[in-house]
Jmol script that loads the backbone (N, CA, C; Angstrom):
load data "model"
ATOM      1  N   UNK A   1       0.835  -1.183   0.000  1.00  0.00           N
ATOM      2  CA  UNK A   1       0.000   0.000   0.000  1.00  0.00           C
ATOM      3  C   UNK A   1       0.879   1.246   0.000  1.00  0.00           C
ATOM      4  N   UNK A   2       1.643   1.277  -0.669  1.00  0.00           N
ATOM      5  CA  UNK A   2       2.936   2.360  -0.975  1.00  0.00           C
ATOM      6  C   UNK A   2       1.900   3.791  -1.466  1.00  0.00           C
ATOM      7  N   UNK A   3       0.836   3.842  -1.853  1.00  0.00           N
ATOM      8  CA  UNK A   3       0.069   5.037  -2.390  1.00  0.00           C
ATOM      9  C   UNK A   3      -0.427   5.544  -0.563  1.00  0.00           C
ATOM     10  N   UNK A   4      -0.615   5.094   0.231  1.00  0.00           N
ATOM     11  CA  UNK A   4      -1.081   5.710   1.266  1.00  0.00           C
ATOM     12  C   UNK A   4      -0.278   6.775   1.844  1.00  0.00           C
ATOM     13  N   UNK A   5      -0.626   7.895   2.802  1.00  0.00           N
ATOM     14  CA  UNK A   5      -0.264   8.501   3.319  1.00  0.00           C
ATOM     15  C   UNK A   5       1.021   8.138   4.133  1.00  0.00           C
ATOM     16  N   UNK A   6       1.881   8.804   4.759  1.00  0.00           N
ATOM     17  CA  UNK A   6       3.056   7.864   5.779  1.00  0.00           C
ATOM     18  C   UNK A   6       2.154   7.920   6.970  1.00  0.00           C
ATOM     19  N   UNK A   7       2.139   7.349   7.791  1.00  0.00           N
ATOM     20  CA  UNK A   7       1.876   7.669   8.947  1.00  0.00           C
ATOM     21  C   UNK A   7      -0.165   7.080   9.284  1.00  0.00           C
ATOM     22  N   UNK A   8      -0.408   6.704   7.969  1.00  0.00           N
ATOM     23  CA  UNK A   8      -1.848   6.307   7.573  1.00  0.00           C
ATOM     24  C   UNK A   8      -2.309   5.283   9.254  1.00  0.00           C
ATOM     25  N   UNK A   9      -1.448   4.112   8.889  1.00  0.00           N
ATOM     26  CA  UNK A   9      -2.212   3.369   9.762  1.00  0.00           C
ATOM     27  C   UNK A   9      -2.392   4.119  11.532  1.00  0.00           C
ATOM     28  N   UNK A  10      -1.208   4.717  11.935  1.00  0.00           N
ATOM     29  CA  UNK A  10      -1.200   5.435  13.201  1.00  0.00           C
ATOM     30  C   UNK A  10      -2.652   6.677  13.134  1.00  0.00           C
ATOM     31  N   UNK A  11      -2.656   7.135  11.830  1.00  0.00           N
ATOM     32  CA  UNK A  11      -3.454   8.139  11.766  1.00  0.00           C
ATOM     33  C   UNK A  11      -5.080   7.487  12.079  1.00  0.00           C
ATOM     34  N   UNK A  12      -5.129   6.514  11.447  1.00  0.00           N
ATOM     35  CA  UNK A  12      -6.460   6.160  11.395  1.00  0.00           C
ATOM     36  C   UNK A  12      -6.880   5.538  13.230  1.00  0.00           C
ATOM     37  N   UNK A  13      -5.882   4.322  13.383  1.00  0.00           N
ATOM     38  CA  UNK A  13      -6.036   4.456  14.522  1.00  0.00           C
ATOM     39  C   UNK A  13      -6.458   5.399  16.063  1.00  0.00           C
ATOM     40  N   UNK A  14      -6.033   6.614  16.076  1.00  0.00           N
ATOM     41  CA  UNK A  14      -6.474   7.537  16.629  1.00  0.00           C
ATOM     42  C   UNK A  14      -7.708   7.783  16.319  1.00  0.00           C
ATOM     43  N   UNK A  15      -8.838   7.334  15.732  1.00  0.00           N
ATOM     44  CA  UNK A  15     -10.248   7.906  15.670  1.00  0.00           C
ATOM     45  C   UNK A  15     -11.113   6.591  15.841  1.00  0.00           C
ATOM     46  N   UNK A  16     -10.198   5.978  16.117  1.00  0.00           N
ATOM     47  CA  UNK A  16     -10.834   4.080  16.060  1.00  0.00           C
ATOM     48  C   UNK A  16     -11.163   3.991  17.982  1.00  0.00           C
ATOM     49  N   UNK A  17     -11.935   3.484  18.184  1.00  0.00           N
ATOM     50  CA  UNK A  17     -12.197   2.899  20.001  1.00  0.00           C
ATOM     51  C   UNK A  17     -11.127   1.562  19.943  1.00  0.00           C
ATOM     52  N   UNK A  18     -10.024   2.304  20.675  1.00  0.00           N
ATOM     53  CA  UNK A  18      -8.933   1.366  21.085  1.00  0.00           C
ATOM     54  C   UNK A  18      -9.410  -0.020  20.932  1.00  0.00           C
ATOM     55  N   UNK A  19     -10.149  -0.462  22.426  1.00  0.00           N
ATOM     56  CA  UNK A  19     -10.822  -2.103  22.144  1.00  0.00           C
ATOM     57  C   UNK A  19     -11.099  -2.751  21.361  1.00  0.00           C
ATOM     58  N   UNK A  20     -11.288  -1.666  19.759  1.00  0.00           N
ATOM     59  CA  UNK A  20     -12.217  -2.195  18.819  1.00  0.00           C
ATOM     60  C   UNK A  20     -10.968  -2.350  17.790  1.00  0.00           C
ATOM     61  N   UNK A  21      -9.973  -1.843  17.961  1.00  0.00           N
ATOM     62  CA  UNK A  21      -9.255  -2.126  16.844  1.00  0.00           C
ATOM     63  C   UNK A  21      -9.258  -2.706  15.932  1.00  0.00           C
ATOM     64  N   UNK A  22      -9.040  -4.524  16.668  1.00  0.00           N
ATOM     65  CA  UNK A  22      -8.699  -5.394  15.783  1.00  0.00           C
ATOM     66  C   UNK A  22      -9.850  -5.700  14.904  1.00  0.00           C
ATOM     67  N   UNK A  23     -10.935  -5.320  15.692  1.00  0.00           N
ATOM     68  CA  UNK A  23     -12.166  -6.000  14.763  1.00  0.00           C
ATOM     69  C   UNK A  23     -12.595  -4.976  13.786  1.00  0.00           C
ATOM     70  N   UNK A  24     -12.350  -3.695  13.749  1.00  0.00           N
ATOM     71  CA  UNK A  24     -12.139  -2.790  12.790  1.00  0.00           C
ATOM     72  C   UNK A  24     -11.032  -2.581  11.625  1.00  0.00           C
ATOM     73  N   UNK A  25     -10.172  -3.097  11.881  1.00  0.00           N
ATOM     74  CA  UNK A  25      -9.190  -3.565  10.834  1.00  0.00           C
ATOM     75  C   UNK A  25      -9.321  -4.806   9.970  1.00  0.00           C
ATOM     76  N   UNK A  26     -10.419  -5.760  10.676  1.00  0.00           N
ATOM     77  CA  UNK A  26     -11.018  -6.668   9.641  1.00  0.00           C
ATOM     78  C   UNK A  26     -12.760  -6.196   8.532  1.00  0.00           C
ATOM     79  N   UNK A  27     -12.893  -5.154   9.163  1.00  0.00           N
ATOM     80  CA  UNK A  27     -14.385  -4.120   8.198  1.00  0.00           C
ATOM     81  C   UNK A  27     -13.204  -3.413   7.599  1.00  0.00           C
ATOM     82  N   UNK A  28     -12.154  -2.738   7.862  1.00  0.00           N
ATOM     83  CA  UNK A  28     -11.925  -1.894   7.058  1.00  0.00           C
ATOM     84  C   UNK A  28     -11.443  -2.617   5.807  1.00  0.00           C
ATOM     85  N   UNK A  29     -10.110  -4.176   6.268  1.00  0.00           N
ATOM     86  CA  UNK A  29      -9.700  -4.342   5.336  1.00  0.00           C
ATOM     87  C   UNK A  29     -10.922  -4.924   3.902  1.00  0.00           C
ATOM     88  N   UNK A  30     -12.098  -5.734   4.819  1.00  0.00           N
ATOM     89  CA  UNK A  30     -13.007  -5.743   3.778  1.00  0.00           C
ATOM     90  C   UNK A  30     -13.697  -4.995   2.810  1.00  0.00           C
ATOM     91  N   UNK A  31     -13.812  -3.420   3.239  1.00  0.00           N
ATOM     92  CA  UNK A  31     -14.540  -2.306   2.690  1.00  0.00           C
ATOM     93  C   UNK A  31     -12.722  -2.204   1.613  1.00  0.00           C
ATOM     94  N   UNK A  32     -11.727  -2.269   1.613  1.00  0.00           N
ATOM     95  CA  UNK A  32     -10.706  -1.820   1.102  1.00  0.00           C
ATOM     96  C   UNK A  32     -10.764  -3.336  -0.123  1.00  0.00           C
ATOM     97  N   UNK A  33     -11.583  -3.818   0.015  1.00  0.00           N
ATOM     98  CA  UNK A  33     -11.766  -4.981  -1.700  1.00  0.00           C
ATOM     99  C   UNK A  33     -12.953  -5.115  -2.308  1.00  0.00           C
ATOM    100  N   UNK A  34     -13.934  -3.459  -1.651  1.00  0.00           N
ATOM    101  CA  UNK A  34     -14.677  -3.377  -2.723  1.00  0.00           C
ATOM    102  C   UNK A  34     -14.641  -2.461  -3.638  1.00  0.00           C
ATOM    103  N   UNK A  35     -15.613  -2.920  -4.600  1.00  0.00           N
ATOM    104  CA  UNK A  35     -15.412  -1.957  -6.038  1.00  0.00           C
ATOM    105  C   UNK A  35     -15.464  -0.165  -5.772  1.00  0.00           C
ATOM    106  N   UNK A  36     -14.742   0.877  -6.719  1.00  0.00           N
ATOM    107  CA  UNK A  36     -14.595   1.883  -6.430  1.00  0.00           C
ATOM    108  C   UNK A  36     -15.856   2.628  -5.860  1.00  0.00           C
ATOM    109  N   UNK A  37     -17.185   2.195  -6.770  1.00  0.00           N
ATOM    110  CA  UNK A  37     -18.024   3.060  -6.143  1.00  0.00           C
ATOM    111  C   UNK A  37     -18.958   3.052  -4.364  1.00  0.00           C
ATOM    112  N   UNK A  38     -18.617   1.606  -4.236  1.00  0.00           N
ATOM    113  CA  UNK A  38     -18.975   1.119  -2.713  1.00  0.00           C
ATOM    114  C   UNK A  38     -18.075   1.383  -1.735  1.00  0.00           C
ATOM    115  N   UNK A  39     -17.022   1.661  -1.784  1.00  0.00           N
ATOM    116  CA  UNK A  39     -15.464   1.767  -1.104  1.00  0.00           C
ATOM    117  C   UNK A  39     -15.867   3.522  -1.004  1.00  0.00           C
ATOM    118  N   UNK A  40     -16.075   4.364  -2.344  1.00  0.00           N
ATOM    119  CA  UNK A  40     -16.106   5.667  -1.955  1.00  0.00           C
ATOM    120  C   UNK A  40     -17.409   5.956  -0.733  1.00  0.00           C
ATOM    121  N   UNK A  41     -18.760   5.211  -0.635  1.00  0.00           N
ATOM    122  CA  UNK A  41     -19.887   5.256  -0.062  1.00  0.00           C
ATOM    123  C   UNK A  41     -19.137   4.833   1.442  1.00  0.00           C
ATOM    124  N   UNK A  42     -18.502   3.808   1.821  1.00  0.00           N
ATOM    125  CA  UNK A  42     -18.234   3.747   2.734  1.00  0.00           C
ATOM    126  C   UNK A  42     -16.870   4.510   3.405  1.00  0.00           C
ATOM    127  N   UNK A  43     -16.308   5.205   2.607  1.00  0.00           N
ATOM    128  CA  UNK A  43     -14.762   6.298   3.446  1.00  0.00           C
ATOM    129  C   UNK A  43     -15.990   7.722   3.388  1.00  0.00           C
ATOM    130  N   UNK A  44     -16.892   7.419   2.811  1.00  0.00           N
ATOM    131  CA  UNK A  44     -17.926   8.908   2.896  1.00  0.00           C
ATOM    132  C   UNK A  44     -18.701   8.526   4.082  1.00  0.00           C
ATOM    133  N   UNK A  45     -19.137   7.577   4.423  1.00  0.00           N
ATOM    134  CA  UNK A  45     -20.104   7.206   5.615  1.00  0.00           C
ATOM    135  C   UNK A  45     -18.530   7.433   6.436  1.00  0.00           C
ATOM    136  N   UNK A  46     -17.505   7.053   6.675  1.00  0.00           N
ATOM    137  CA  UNK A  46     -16.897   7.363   7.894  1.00  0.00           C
ATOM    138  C   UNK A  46     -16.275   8.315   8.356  1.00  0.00           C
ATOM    139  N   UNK A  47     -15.890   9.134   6.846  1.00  0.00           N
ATOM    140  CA  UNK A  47     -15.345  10.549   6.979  1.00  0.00           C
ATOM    141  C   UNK A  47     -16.862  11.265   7.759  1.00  0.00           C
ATOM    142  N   UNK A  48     -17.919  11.699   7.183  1.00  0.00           N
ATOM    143  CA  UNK A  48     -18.648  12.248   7.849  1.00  0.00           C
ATOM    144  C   UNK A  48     -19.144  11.378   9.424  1.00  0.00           C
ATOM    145  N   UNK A  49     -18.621  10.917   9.697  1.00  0.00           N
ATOM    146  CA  UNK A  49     -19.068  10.253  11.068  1.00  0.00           C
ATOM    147  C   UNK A  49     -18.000  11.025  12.187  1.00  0.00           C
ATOM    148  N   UNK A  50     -16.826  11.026  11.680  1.00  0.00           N
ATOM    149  CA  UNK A  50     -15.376  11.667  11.842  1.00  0.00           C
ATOM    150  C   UNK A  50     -15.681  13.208  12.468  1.00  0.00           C
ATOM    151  N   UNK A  51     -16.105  13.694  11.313  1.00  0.00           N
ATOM    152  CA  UNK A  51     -16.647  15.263  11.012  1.00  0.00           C
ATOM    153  C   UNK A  51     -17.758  15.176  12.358  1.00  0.00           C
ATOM    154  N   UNK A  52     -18.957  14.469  12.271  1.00  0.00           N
ATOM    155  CA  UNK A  52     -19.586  15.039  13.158  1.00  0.00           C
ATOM    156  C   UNK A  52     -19.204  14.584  14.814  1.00  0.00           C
ATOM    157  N   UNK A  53     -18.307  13.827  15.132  1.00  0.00           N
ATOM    158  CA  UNK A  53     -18.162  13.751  16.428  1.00  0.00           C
ATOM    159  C   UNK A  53     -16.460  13.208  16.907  1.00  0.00           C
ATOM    160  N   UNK A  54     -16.031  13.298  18.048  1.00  0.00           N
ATOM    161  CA  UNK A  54     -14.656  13.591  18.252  1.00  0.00           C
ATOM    162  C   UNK A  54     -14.398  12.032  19.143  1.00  0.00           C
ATOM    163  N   UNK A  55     -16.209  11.261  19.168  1.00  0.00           N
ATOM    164  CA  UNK A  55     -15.926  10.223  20.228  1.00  0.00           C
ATOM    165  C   UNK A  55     -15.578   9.282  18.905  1.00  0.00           C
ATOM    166  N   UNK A  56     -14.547   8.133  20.004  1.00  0.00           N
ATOM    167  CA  UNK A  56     -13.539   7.087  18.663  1.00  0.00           C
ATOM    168  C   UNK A  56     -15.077   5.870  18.271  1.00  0.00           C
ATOM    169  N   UNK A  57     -14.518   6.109  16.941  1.00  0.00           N
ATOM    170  CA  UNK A  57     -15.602   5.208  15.991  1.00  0.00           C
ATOM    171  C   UNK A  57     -15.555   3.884  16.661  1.00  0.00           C
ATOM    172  N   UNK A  58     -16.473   3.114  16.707  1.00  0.00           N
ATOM    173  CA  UNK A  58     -16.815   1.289  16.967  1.00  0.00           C
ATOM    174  C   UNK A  58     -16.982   0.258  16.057  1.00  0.00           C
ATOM    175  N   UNK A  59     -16.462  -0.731  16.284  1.00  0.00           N
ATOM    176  CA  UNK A  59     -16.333  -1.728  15.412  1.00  0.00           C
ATOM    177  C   UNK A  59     -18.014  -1.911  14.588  1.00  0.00           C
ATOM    178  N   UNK A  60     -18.837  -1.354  15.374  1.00  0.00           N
ATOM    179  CA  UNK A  60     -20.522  -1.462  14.713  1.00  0.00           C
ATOM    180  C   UNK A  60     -20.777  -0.573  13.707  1.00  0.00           C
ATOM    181  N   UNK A  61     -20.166   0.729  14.199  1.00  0.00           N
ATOM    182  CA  UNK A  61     -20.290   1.823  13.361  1.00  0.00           C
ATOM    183  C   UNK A  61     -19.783   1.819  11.950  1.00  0.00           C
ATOM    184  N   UNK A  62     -18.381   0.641  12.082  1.00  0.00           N
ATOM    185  CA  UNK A  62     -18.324   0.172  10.304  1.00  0.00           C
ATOM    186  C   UNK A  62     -18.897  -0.814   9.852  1.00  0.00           C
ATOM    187  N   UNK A  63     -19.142  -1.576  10.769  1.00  0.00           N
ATOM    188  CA  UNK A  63     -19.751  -2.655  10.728  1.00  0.00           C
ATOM    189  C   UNK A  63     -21.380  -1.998   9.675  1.00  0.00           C
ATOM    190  N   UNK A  64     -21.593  -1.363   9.802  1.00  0.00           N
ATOM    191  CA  UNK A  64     -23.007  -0.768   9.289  1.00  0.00           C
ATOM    192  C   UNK A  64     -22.829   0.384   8.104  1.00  0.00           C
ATOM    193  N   UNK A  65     -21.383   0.959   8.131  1.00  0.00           N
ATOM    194  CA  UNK A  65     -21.151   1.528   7.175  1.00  0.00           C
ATOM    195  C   UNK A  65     -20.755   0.568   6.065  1.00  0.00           C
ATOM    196  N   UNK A  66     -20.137  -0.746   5.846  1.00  0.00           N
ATOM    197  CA  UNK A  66     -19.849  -1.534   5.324  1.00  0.00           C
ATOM    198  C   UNK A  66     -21.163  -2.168   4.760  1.00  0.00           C
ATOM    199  N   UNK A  67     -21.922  -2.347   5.524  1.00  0.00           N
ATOM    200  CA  UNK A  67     -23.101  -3.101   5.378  1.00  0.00           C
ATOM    201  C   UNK A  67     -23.780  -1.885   4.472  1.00  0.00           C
ATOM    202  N   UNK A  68     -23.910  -0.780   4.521  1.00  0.00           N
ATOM    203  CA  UNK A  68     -25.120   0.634   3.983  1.00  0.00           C
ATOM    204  C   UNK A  68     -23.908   0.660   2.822  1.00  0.00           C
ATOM    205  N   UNK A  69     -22.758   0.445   2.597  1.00  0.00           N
ATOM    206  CA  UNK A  69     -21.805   0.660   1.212  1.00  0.00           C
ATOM    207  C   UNK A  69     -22.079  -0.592   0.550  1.00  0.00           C
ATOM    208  N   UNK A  70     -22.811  -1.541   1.075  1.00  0.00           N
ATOM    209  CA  UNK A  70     -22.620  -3.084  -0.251  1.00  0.00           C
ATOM    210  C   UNK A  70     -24.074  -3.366  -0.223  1.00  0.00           C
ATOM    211  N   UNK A  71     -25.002  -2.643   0.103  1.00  0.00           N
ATOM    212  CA  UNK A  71     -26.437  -2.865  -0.314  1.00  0.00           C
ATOM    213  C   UNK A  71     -27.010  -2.257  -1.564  1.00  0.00           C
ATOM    214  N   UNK A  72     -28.284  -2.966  -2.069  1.00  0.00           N
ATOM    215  CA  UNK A  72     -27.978  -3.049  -3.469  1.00  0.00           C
ATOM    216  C   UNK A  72     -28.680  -1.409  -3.495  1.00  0.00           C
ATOM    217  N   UNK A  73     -28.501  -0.932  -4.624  1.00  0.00           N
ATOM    218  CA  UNK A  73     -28.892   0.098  -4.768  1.00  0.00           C
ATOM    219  C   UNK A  73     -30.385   0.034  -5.268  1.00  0.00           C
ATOM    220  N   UNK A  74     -30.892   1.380  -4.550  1.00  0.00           N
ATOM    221  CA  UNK A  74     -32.642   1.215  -5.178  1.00  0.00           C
ATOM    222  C   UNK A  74     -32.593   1.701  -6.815  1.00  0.00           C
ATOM    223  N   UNK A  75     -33.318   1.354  -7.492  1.00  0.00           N
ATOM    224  CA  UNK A  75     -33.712   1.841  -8.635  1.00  0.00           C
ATOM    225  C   UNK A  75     -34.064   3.261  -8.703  1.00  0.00           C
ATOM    226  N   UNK A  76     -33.126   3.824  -9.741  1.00  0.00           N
ATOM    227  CA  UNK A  76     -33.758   5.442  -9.568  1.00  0.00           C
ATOM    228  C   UNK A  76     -32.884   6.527  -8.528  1.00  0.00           C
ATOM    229  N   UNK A  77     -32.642   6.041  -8.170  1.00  0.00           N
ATOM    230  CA  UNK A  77     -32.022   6.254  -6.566  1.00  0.00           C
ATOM    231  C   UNK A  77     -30.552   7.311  -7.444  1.00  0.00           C
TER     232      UNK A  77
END
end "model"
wireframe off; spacefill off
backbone 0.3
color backbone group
């Protein structure tokens, strides 16, 4: 992952709920092998989660952003 930021994984960590780490590094790495347009839906569901509050994200909170980025899309929508 040579395109990432330096310092990426330390960075991200800091907004993660310590406890939850490990089980957040297995949603993230999953959200990180989907296709471009589900991958952007879900770094947009967590960036704005980021934005609106300073308490560290939970393994549920991707857990559901993952889940709201790979559902099928409505028609029209």
């Amino acid at each position: 992952m040579d395109h990432l930021p330096p310092h990426f994984a330390e960075d991200l960590a800091q907004v993660l709920e310590p406890s939850h780490r490990e089980a957040a590094a297995g949603i993230i790495e999953a959200a990180s092998k989907l296709d471009d347009e589900r991958l952007h839906k879900f770094l947009e569901l967590f960036a704005q989660r980021v934005r609106e509050s300073a308490a560290p994200v939970t393994h549920a909170e991707l857990r559901d952003f993952l889940s709201a980025a790979t559902r099928p899309r409505q028609p029209g929508a």
